[in-house]
Rosetta silent file (secondary structure, phi, psi, omega in degrees, C-alpha in Angstrom):
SEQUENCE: XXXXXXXXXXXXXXXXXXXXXXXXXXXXXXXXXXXXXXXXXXXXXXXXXXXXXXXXXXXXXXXXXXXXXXXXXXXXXXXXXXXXXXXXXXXXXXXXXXXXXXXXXXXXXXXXXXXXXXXXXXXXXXXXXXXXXXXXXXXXXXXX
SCORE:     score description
SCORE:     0.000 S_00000001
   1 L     0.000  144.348 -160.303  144.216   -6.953  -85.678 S_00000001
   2 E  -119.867  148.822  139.897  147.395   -5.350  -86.574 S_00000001
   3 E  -161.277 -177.085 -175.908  150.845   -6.125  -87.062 S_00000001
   4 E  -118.458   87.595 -177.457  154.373   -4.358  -87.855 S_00000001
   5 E   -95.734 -168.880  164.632  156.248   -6.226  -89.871 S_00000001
   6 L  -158.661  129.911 -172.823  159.942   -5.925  -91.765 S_00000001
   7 E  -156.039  136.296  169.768  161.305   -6.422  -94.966 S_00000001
   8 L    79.840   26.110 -149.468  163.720   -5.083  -97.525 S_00000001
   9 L    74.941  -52.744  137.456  164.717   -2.821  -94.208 S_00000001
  10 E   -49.225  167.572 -162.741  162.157   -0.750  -93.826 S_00000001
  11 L  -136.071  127.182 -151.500  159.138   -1.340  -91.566 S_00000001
  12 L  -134.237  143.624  174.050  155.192   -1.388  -92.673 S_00000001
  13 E   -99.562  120.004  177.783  152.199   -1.282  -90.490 S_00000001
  14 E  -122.451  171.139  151.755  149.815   -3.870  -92.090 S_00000001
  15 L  -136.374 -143.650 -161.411  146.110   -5.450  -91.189 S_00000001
  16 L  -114.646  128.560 -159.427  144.296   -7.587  -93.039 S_00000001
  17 L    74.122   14.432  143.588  143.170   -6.555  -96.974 S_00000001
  18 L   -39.805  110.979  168.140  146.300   -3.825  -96.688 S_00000001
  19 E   -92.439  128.406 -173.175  147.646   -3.252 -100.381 S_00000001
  20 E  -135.797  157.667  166.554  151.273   -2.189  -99.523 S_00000001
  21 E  -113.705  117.104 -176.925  154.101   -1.775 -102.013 S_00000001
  22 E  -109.927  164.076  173.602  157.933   -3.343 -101.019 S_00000001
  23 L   -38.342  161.933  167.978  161.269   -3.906 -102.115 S_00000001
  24 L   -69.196  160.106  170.381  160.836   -7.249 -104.759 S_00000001
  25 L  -139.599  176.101  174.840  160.842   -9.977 -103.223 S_00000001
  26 L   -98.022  165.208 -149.189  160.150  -13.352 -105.466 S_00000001
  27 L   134.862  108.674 -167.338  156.935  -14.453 -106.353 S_00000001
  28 L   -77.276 -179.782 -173.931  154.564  -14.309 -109.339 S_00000001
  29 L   -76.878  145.423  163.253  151.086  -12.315 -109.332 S_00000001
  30 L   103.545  -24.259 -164.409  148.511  -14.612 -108.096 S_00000001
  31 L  -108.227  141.741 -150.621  150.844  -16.340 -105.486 S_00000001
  32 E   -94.375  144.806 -177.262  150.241  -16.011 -101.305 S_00000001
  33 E  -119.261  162.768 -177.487  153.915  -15.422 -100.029 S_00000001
  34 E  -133.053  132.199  153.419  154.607  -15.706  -96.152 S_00000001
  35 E   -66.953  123.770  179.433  156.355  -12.739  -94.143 S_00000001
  36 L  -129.748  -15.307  174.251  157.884  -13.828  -91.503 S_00000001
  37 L   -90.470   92.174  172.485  159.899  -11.349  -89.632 S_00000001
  38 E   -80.173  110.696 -179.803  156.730   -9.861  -87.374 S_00000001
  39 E   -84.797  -32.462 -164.387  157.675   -7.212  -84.997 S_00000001
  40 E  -138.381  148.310  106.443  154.412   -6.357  -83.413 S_00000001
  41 E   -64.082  118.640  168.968  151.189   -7.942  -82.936 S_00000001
  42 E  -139.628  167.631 -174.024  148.342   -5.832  -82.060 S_00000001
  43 L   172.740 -131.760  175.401  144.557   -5.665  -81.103 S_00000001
  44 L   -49.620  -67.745  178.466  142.849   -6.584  -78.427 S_00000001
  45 L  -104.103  167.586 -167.038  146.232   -7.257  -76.485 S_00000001
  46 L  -122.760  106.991  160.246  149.858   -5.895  -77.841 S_00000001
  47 L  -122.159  121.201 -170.911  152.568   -8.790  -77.878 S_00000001
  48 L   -84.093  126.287 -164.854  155.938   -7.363  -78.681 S_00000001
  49 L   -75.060  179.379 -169.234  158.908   -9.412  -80.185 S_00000001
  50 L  -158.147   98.805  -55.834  162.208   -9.665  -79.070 S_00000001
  51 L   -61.804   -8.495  167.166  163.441   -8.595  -81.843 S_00000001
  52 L  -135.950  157.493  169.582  160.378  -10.900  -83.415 S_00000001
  53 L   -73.305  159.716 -172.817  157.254  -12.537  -82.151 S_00000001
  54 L   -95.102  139.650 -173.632  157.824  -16.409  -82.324 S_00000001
  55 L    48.313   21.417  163.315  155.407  -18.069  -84.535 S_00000001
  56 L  -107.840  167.723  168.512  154.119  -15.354  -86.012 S_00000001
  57 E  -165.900 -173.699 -174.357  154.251  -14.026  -89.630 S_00000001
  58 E  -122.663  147.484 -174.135  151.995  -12.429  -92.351 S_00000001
  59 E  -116.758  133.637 -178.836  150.626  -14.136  -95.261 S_00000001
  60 E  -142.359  161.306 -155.490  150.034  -11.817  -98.766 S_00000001
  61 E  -123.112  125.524  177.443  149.160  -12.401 -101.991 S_00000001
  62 E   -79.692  128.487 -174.643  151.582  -10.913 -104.830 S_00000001
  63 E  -122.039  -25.842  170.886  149.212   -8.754 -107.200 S_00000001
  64 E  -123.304  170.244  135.113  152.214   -6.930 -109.372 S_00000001
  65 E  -131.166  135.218  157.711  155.651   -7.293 -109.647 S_00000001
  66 E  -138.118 -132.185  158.346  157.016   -4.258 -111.097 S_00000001
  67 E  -160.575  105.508  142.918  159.651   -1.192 -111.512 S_00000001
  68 E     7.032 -171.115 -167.993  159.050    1.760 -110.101 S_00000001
  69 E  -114.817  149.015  177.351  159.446    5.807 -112.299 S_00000001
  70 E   -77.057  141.552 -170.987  163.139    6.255 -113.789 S_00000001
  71 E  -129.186  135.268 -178.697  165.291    8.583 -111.368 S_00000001
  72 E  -100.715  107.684  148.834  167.936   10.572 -113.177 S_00000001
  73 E   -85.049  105.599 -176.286  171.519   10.829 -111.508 S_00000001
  74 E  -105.527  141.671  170.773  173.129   13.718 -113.685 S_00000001
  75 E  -121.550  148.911 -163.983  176.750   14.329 -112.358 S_00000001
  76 E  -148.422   57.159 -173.317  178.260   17.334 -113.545 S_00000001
  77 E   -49.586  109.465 -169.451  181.950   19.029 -113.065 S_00000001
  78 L   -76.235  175.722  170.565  181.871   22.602 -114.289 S_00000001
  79 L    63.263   -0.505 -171.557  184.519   23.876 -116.228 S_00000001
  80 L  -132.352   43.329 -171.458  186.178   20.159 -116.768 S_00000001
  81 L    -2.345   61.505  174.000  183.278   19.109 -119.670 S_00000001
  82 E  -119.168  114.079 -170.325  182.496   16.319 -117.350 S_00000001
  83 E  -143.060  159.961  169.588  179.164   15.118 -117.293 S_00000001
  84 E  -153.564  115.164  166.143  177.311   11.583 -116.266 S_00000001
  85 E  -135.557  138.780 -172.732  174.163   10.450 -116.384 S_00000001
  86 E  -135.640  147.319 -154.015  172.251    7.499 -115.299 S_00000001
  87 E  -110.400 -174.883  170.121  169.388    6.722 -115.239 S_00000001
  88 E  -156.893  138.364  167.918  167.912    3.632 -112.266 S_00000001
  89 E  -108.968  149.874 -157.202  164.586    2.347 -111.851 S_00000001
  90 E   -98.702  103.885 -135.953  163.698    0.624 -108.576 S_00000001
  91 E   -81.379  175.647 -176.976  162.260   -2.737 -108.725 S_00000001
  92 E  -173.928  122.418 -176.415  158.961   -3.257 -106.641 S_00000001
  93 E  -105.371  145.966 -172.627  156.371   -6.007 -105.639 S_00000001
  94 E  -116.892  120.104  168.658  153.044   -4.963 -105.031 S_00000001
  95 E  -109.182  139.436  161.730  150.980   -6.858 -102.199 S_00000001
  96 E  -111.199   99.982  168.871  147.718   -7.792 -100.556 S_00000001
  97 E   -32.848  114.444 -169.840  147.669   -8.631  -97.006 S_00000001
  98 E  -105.093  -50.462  162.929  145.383  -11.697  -96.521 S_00000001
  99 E  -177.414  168.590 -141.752  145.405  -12.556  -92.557 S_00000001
 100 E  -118.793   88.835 -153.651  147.990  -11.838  -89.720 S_00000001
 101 E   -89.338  150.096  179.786  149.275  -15.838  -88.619 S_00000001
 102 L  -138.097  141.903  174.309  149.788  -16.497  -84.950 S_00000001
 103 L    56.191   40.436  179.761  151.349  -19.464  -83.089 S_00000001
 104 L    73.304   -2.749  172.183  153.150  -21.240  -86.231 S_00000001
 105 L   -49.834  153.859 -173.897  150.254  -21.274  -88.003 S_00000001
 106 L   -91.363  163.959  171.232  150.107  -22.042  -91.982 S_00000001
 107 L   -76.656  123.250  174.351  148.442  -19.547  -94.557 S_00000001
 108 L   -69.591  150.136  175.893  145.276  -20.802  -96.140 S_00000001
 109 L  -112.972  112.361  161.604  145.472  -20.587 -100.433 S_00000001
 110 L   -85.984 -169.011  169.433  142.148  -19.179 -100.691 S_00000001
 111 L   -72.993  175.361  177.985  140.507  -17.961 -104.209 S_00000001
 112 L   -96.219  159.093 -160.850  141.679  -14.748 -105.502 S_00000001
 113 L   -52.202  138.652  162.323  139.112  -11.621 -103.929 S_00000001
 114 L   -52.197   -2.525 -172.661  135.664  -10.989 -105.208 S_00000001
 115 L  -100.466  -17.326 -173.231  136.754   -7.922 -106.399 S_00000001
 116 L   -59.926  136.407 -161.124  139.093   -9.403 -108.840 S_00000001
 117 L   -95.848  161.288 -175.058  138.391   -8.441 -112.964 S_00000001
 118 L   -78.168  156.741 -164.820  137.847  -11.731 -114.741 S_00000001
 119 L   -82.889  164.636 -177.787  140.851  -13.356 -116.409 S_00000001
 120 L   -61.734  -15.312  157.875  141.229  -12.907 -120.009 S_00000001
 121 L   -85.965    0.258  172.229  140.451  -16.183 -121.873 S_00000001
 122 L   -95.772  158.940 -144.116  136.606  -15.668 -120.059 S_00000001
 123 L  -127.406  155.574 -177.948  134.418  -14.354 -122.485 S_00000001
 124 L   -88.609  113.738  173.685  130.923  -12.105 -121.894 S_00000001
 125 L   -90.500  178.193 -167.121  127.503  -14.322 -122.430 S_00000001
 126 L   -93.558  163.974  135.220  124.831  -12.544 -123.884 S_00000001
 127 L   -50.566  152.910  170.201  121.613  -13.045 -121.381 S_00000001
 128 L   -61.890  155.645  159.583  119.069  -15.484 -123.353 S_00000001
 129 L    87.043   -3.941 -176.610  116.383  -13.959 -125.728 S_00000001
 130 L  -117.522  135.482 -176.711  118.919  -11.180 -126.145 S_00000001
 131 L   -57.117  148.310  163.684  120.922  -10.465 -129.860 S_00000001
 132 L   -89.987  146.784 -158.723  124.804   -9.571 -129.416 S_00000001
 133 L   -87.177  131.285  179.395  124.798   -6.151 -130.863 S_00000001
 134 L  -125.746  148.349 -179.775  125.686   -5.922 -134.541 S_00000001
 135 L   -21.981  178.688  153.275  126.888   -3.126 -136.778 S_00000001
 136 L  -107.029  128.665 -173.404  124.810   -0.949 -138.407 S_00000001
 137 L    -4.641  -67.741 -149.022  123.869   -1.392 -142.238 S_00000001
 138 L  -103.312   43.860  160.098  125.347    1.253 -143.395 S_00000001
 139 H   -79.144  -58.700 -165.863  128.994    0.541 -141.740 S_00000001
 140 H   -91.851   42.193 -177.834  129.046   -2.441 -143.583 S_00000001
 141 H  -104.351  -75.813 -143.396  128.092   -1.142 -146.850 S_00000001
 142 H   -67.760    2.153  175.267  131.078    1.696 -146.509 S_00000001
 143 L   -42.054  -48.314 -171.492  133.203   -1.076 -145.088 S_00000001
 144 L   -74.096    0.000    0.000  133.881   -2.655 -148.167 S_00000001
């Protein structure tokens, strides 16, 4: 299953586990946001909006918010020592499609993906029976 959604203006063909990157929108990393202007449905059957389908929307998970590579506007008059430059970086949220909602349905808040690196207070056990790996001697001789 498919859909076509719209946002920020532009128009993005999504399915489900689709990373797509959009205008910002608000929303921290970690948090499922709902789409709601759905243009298209597709699949099995195609049901086409007018200008949107009615009770549908897209559900996504925000995985960045960020800003985009610095774009230089240099303006330049010759002969008149007139110069300007600025520079503008483009703000940008980074998404993960999670499922494609139909008939007013709500978005489930699932876990974050199995794929996901562990957060940063968890810490690496050793297996049992095995030593955590320690210098070598003569490090900590020349340490000192």
């Amino acid at each position: 299953m498919f859909a076509v959604i719209k946002t920020g203006g532009k128009q993005y063909r999504v399915a489900a586990e689709d990373v797509i990157k959009i205008d910002k929108i608000a929303g921290s990393p970690g948090e499922i946001v709902q789409l709601p202007e759905v243009l298209l449905v597709g699949g099995d059957d195609v049901t086409l909006g007018a200008p949107t389908v009615a009770g549908a929307s897209v559900a996504a998970e925000v995985l960045q918010q960020g800003r985009g590579p610095k774009i230089i506007a240099f303006k330049k008059r010759r002969r008149k020592n007139s110069r300007r430059k600025r520079g503008h970086r483009q703000e940008f949220t980074l998404l993960r499609v999670t499922e494609i909602l139909t008939d007013g349905a709500e978005p489930s808040t699932r876990a974050k993906s199995q794929g996901e690196t562990p957060s940063p207070g968890a810490e690496a056990v050793a297996p049992e029976g095995t030593q955590p790996a320690s210098p070598p001697p003569e490090a900590a001789a020349n340490a000192g």
